[in-house]
C-alpha positions in Angstrom: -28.8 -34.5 -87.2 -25.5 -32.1 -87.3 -26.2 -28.9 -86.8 -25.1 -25.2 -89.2 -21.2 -25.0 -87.6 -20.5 -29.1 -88.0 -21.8 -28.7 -92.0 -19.0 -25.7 -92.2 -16.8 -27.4 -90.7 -17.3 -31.1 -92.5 -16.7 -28.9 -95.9 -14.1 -27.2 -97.7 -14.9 -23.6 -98.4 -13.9 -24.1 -102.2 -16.7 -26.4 -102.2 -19.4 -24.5 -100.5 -18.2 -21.3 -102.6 -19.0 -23.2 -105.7 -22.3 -24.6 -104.2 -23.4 -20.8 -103.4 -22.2 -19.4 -107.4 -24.3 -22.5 -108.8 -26.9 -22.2 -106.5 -27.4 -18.5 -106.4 -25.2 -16.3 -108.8 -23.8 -14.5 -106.2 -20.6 -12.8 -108.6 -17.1 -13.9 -107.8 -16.2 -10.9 -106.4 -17.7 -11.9 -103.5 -15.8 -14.9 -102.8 -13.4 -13.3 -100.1 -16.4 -11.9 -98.6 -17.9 -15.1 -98.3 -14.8 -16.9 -97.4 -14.3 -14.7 -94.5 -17.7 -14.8 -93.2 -17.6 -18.6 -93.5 -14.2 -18.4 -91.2 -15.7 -16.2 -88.8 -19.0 -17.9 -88.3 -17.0 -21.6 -87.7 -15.2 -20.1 -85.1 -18.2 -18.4 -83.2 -18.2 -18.8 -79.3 -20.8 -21.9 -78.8 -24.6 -21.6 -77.7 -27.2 -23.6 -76.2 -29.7 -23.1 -79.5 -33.5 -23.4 -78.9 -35.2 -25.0 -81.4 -34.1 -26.4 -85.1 -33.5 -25.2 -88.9 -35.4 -26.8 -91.6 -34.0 -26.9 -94.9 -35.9 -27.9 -97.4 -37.4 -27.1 -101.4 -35.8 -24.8 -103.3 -32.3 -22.4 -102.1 -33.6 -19.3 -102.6 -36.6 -19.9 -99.9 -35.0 -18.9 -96.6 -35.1 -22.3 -94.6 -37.5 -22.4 -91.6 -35.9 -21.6 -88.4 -32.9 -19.3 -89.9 -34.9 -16.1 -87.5 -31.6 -14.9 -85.6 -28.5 -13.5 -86.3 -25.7 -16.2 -87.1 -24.4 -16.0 -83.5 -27.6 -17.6 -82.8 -27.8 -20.1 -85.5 -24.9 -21.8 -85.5 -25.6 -24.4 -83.2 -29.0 -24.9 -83.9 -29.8 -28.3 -85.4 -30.5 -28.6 -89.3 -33.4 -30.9 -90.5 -32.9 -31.8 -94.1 -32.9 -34.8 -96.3 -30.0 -33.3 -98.9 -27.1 -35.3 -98.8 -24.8 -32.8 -100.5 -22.8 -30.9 -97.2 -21.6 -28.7 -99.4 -25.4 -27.8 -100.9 -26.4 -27.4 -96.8 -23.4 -25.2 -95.8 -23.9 -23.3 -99.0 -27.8 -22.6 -97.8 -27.2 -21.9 -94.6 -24.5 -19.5 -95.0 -26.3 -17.7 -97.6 -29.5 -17.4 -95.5 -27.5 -16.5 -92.5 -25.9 -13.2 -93.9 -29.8 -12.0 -95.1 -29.5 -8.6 -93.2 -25.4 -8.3 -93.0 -21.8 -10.0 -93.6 -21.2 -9.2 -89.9 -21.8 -11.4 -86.9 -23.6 -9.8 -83.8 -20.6 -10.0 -82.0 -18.7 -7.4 -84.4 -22.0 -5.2 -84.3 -22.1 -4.8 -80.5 -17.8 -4.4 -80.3 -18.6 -1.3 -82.6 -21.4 -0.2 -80.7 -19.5 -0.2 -77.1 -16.5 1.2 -78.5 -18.6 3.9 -80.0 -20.2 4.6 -76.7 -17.0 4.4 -75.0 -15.4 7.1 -77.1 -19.1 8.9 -76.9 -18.9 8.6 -72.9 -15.2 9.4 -72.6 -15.9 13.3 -74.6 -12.4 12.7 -76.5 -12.8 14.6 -79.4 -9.7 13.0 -81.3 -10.7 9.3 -80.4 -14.1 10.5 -82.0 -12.9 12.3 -84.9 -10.8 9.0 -85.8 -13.9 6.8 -85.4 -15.5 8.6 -87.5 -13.1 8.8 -90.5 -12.4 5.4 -90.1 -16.4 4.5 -90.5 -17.0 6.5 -93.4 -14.0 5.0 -95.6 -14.6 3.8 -98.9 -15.5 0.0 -98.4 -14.5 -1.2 -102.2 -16.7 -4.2 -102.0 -19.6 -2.5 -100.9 -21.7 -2.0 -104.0 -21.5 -5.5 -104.5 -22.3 -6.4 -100.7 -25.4 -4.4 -101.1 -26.7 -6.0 -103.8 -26.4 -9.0 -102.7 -28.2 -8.1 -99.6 -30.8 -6.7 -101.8 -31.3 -10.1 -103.8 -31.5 -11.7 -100.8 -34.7 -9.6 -99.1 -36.0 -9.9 -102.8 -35.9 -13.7 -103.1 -37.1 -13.0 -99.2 -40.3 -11.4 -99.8 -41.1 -13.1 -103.6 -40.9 -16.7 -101.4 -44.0 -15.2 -98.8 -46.0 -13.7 -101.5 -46.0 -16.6 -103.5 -47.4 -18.8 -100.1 -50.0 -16.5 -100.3 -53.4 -17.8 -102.0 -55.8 -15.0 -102.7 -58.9 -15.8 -100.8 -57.7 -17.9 -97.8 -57.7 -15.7 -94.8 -54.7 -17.2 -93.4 -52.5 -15.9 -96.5 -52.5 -12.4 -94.7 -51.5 -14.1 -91.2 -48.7 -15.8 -93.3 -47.2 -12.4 -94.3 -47.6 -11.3 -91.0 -45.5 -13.8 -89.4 -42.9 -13.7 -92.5 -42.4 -10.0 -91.2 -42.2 -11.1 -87.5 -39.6 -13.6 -88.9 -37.6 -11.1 -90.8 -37.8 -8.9 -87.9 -36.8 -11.9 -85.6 -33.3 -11.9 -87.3 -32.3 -8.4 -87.3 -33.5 -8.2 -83.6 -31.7 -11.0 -82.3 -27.9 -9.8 -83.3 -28.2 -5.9 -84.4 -30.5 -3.9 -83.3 -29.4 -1.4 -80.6 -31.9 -1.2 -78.1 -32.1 -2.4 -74.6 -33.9 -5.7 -74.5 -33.6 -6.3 -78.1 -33.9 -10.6 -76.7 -37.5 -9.6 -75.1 -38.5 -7.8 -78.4 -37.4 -11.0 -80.4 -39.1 -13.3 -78.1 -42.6 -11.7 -78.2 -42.2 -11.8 -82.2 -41.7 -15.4 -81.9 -44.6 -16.1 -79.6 -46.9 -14.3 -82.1 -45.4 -16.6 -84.7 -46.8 -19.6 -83.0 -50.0 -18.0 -82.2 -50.4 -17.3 -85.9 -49.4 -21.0 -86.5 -51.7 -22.5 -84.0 -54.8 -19.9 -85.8 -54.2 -20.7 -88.7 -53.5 -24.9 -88.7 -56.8 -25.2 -90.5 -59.1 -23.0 -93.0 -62.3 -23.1 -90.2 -60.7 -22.2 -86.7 -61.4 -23.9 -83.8 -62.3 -22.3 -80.2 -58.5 -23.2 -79.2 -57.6 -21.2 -82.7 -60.1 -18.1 -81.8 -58.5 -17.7 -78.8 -55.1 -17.8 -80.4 -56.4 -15.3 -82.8 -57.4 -13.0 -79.7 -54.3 -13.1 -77.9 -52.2 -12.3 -81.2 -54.3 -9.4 -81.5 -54.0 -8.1 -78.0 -50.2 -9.0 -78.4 -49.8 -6.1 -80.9 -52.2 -3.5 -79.7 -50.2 -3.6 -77.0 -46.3 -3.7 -78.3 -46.6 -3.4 -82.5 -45.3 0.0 -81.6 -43.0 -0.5 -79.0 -40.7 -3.3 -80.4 -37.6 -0.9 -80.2 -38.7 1.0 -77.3 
C-alpha cells in the first residue's frame, strides 16, 4: 500500500488536475488553487498516521478514513484497488480540502499571530491584520462553491446509505456527522483540546459500528448502544468547550 503524500508525489499535477475536471467539474479557474494546495500538502511535515483511507466506489463519496485535516492524512495508508495514481491523487486531494484550501498548519500560524498582536495591545499591528484579512480574495466565489458542492455530494452520499425502516440508517447519519465533525476538529477548530474532542467523536464512531454490525443486536451490541448514549449525554454539548 502507498500512502496519500507518495500518490502526489508518484504524479504529475497536470495529470491529477485533469483527473479532478473529469472526475468532478471543478471549473478551471480553480486550477492554481488546486495546484498550490497539491504543493503544499506534498511538502507537509511527516506524521505517525493511525489507522488507513479506503478508497473505493464512486469519487464523489468521500473515501472512508479521510476524518482529519490534511496534516493528518497525508501519511495515512490508502486501501484501493484503482490503478490509475492520477484517479487516487485526484480523490484524495479533493476529499482532503472538504472544509478548506488551507492546511492546519496555516490555520493555527493565523491564529497565534492573531493572539500575538491581540496579547501585545498594538493597535497598528492590529489595524494591519485586520485590513489585510478582509481583502478581496478574487478566487473566493469560486472557492466557496466548490466547498459547497463538496458538503453537498457530502451529505447526498449518507442519505442515500440510509434505508427507511432499518434502525441503523439513523446511527449511520449520526456517525457521518461525527465524521464530518472529525475533520474540521482535527486541523481548525480553535479550542483547547480540539485532539480530545476528535478522539471521543471517533470512539462513538466505532461504537456505532460495533451496534450496528447486524439488524438484531447482540448483548455485546446493547452495551455498545448504552455507552454511545451515555457518551453524548455527557459531551454532545461540550465538544468545543
Amino acid at each position: 500500500m502507498k500512502t496519500f503524500r507518495e500518490y502526489l508525489n508518484d504524479c504529475q499535477f497536470g495529470d491529477v488536475w485533469q483527473a479532478i475536471s473529469e472526475n468532478f467539474s471543478e471549473s478551471e479557474v480553480l486550477k492554481p488553487v488546486y495546484a498550490e494546495y497539491y504543493e503544499k500538502l506534498k511538502i507537509l511535515p511527516e506524521i505517525d498516521s493511525k489507522g488507513v483511507i479506503e478508497l473505493s466506489g464512486r469519487p464523489t463519496r468521500q473515501p472512508d478514513g479521510m476524518n482529519a485535516a490534511p496534516d493528518w492524512l497525508i501519511d495515512k495508508q490508502v486501501i484501493t484497488s484503482e490503478t490509475d495514481n492520477a484517479y487516487v491523487a485526484a480523490v484524495l486531494l479533493y476529499w482532503a480540502s472538504l472544509h478548506t484550501f488551507l492546511t492546519s498548519k496555516e490555520h493555527d500560524d493565523d491564529l497565534y499571530h492573531y493572539l500575538d498582536i491581540i496579547e501585545s495591545d498594538d493597535c497598528q499591528a492590529l489595524g494591519q491584520y485586520l485590513t489585510e484579512s478582509m481583502k478581496s480574495d478574487p478566487l473566493g466565489s469560486a472557492k466557496r462553491e466548490s466547498l459547497d458542492r463538496k458538503e453537498q455530494q457530502f451529505w447526498e452520499e449518507t442519505f442515500a446509505r440510509s434505508s427507511p425502516g432499518d434502525w441503523r440508517g439513523i446511527l449511520f447519519v449520526l456517525k457521518r456527522k461525527f465524521e464530518y465533525d472529525m475533520g474540521f476538529m482535527r486541523g481548525f477548530a480553535d479550542h483547547a483540546d480540539r485532539e480530545h474532542d476528535a478522539d471521543r467523536m471517533q470512539l462513538c464512531c466505532r461504537l456505532i459500528d460495533g451496534a450496528t454490525a447486524d439488524i438484531y443486536p447482540a448483548d455485546i451490541a446493547r452495551k455498545m448502544l448504552s455507552l454511545l448514549f451515555k457518551i453524548l449525554e455527557q459531551d454532545i454539548t461540550n465538544w468545543s468547550d
